[in-house]
C-alpha positions as CSV (number, residue, x, y, z in Angstrom):
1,X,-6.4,12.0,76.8
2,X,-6.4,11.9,80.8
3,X,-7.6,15.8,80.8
4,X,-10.1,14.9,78.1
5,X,-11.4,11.9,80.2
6,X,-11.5,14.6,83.2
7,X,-13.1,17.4,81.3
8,X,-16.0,15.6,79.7
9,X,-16.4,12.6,82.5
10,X,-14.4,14.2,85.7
11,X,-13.0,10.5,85.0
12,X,-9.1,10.8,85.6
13,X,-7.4,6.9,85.8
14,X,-3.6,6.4,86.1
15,X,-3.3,4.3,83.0
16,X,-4.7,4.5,79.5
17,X,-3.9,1.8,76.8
18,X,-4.4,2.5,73.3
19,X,-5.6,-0.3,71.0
20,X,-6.7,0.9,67.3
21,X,-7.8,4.3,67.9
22,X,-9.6,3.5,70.9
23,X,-8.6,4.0,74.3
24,X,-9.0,1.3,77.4
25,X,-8.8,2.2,81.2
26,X,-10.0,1.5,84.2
27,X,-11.3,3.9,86.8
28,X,-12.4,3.0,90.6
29,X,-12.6,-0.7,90.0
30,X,-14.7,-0.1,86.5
31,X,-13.7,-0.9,83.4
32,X,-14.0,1.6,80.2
33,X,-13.0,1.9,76.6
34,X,-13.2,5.3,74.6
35,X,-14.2,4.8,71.3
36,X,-13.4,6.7,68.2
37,X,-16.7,6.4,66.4
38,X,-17.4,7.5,62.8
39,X,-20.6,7.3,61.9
40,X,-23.8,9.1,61.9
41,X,-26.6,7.2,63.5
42,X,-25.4,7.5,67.1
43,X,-28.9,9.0,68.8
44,X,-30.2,5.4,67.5
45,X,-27.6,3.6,68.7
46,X,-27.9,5.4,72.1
47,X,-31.6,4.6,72.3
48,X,-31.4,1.0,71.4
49,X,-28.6,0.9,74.1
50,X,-31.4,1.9,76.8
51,X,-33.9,-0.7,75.7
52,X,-31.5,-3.2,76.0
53,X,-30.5,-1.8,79.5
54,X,-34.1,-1.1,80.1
55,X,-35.1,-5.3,79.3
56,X,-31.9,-7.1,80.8
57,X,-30.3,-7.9,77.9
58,X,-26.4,-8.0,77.8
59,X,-24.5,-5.0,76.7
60,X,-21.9,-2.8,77.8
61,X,-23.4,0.9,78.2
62,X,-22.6,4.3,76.6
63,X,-21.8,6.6,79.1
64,X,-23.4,10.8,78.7
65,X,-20.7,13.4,79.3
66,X,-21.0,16.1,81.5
67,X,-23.0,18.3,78.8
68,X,-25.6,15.9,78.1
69,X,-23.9,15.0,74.7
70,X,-23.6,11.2,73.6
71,X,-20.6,12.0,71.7
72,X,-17.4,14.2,73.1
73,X,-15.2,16.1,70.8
74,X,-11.0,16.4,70.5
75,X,-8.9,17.6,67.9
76,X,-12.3,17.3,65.3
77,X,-12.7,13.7,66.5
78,X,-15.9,12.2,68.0
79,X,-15.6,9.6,71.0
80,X,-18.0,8.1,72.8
81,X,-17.2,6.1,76.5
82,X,-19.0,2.7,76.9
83,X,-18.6,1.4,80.7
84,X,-17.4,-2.5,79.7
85,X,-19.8,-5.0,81.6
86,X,-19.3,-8.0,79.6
87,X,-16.3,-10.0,78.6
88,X,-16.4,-11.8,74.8
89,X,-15.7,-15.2,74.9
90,X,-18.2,-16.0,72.8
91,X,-19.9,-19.1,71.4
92,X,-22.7,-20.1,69.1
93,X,-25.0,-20.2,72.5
94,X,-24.1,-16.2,73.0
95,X,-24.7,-15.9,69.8
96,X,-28.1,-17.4,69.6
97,X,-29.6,-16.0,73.2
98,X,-28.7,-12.7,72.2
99,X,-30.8,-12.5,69.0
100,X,-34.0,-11.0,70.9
101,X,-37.0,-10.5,69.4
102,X,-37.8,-6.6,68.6
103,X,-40.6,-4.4,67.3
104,X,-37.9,-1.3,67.2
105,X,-37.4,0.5,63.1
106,X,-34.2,2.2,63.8
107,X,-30.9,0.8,62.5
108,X,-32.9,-1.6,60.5
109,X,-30.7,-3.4,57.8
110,X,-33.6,-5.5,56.9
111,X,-33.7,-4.9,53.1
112,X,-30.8,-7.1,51.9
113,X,-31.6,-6.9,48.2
114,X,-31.3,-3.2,48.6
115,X,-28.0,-3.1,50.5
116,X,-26.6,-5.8,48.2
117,X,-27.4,-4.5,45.2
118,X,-25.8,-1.2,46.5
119,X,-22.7,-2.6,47.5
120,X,-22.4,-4.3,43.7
121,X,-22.6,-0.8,42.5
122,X,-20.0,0.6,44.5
123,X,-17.6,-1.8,44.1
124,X,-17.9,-1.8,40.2
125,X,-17.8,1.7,40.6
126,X,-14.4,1.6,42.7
127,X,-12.5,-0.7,40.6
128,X,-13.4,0.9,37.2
129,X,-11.0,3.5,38.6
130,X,-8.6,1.3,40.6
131,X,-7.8,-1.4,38.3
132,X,-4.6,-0.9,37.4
133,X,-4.0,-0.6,41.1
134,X,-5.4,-3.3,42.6
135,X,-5.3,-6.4,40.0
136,X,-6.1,-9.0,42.6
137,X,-9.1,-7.2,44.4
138,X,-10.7,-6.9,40.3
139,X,-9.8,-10.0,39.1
140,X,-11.7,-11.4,42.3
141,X,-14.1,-9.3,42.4
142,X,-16.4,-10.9,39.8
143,X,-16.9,-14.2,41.4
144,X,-18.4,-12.1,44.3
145,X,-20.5,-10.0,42.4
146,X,-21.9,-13.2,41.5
147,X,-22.2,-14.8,44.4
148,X,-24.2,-11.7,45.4
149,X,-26.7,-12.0,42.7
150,X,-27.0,-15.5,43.6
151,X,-28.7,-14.9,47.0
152,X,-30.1,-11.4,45.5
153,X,-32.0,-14.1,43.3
154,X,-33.3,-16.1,46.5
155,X,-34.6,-13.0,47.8
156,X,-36.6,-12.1,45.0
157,X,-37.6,-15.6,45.0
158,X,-39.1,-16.0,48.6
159,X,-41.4,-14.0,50.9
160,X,-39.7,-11.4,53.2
161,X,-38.8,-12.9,56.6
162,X,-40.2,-11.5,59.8
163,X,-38.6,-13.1,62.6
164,X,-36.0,-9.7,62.8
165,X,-34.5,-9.1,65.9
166,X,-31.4,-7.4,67.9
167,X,-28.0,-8.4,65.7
168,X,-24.7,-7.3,65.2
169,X,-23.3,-5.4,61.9
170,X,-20.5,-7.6,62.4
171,X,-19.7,-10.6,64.6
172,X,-15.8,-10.4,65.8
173,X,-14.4,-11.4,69.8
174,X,-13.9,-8.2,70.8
175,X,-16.9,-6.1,69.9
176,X,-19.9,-8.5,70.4
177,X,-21.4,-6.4,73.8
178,X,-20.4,-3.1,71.8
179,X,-22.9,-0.9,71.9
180,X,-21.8,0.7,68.7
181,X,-22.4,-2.2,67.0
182,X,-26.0,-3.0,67.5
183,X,-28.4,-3.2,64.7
184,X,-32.0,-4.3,63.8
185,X,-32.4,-7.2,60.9
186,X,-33.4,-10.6,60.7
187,X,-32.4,-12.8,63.7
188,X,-30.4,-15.4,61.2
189,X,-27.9,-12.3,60.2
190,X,-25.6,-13.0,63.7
191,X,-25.7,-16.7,63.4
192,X,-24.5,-16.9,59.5
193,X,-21.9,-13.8,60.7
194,X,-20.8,-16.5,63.2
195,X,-19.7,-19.2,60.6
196,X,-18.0,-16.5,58.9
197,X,-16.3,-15.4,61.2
198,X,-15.5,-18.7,62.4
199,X,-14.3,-20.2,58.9
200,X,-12.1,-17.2,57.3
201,X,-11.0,-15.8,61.1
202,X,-10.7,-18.9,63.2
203,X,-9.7,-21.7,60.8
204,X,-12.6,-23.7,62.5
205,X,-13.3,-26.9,60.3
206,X,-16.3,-27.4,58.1
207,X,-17.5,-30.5,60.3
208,X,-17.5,-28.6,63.4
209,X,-19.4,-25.7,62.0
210,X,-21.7,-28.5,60.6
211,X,-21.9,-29.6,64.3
212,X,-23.3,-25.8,65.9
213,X,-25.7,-25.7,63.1
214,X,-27.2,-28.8,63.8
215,X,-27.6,-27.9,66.9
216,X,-29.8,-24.6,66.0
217,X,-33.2,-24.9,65.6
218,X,-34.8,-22.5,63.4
219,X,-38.7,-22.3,61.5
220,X,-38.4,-23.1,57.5
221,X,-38.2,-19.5,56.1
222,X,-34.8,-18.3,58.7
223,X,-33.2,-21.5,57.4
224,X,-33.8,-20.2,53.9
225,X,-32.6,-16.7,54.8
226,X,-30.0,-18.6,57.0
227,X,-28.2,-20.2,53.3
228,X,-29.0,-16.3,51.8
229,X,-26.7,-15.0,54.4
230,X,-24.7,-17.4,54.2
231,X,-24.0,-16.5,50.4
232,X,-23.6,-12.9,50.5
233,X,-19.9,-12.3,50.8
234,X,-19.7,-10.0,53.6
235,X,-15.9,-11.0,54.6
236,X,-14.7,-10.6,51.3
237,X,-16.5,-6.7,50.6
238,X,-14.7,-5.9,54.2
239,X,-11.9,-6.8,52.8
240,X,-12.2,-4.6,50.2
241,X,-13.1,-1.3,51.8
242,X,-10.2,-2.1,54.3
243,X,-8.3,-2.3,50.7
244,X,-9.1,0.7,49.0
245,X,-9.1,2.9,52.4
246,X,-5.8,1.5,53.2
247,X,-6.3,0.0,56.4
248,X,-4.5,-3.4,55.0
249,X,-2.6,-4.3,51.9
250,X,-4.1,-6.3,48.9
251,X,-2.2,-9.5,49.7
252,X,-4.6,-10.2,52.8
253,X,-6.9,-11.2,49.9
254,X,-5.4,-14.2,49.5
255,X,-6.5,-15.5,52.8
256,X,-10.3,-15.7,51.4
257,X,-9.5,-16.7,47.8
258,X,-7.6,-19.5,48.7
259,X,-10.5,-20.7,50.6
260,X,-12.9,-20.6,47.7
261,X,-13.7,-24.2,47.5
262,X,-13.5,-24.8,50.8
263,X,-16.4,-22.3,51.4
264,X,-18.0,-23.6,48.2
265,X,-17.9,-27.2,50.2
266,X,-19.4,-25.5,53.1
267,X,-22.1,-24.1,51.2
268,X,-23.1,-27.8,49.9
269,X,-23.3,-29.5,52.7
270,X,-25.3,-26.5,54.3
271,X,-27.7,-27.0,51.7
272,X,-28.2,-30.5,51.9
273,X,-29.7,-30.3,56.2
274,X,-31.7,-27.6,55.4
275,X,-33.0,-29.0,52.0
276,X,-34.2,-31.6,55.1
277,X,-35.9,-29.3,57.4
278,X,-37.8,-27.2,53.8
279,X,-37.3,-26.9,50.7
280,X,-35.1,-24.8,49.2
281,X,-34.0,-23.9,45.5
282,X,-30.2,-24.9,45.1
283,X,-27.6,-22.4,43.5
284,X,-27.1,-25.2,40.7
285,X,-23.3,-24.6,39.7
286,X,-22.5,-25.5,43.5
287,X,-24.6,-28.3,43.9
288,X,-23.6,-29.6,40.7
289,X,-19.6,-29.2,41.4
290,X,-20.0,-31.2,44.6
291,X,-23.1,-33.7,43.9
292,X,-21.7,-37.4,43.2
């Protein structure tokens, strides 16, 4: 990897630690991770990387090898170098600060009942064929689906949101300045991410995540798209495509269905301080198993 680093980059560091595919160094006092990237959208992720740079806003920066090319190839691989500016420890005001305001259309992931309804498909697609191999992951699967359908219902139900802005496809420690994982959709999308990622990852309680929330102001319509996110079972259709492309085993699971009512609980109580700020229809069945 060192002549790679020299070929493409005339980069050449003593040391180069591997961690999941990519590869960390640091080179003249500057820190650098070369990532394995596999997707196919990297000219938009390259230019929303320059209007971030362009505006001040924090991001680490992808870095043009020597033939003008945003990604370099080895071995039938693509890689792209992103010069690390930022560290991430992050916390709910990171998260909210970095939630610009954008007039951009590329990477948009605005149209949730589309993606949503997509991701039903492929998953009942999947496990018709993989039933028999992953009992657990089909079984579950069901009570997803419908969870989906519950906030593809609030959708349909209220006007499209347009307070969209600069968000992450996923919220995790060590990827929040990553370039590569910029996108455009509504501003809410990294602060429900966030609770996630702090409930099913962290182990954070349900009163402290009660705590940030209060402490985020929003207008009535991103709390209502706010509890939508909030529904859509994002960490447990991960899970899944980590499953079936195994990148874990199907036991891992367990870790989200276990916490079911717990995030059921969570769910509730959400509902009740935003039912507060505006009105909002309630997914009966939860409201109903919790309501004294």
């Amino acid at each position: 990897m060192k002549d790679f680093l020299n070929y493409y980059y005339f980069i050449l560091p003593n040391k180069i630690y591997m961690v999941n595919n990519n590869y960390y160094f640091k080179y003249k006092d500057y820190n650098f991770v070369l990532y394995l990237y596999n997707g196919n959208n990297i000219k938009d992720l390259y230019n929303l990387n320059n209007y971030m740079l362009l505006n001040n806003l924090k991001i680490n920066k992808i870095i043009i090898n020597k033939e003008g090319n945003i990604l370099s190839i080895k071995n039938n691989k693509a890689y792209c170098l992103v010069e690390l500016f930022y560290n991430n420890n992050i916390n709910i005001k990171d998260i909210v600060y970095f939630s610009k305001r954008v007039n951009l259309n590329i990477i948009n992931r605005t149209n949730w009942k589309a993606l949503w309804s997509l991701k039903i498909d492929n998953i009942e697609y999947n496990l018709s064929h993989l039933k028999n191999k992953y009992k657990l992951l089909y079984n579950s699967s069901f009570y997803y689906i419908g969870l989906t359908e519950n906030a593809i219902s609030l959708l349909n139900y209220y006007s499209n949101n347009t307070n969209i802005g600069i968000c992450h496809n996923r919220i995790t420690d060590k990827d929040f300045y990553n370039p590569l994982n910029i996108i455009i959709d509504y501003r809410v999308r990294d602060i429900a991410e966030y609770f996630k990622y702090l409930f099913f990852c962290k182990n954070i309680d349900i009163k402290e995540i009660i705590s940030l929330f209060n402490n985020i102001k929003m207008n009535n319509l991103d709390y209502i798209y706010f509890y939508i996110r909030m529904l859509y079972p994002s960490y447990y259709f991960d899970m899944v495509d980590n499953i079936i492309n195994n990148k874990v085993s199907e036991s891992k699971l367990n870790n989200i269905i276990s916490r079911i009512d717990d995030y059921e609980y969570l769910l509730y109580k959400l509902f009740l301080l935003i039912n507060n700020n505006t009105n909002i229809m309630s997914i009966e069945w939860i409201n109903k198993k919790f309501a004294i």
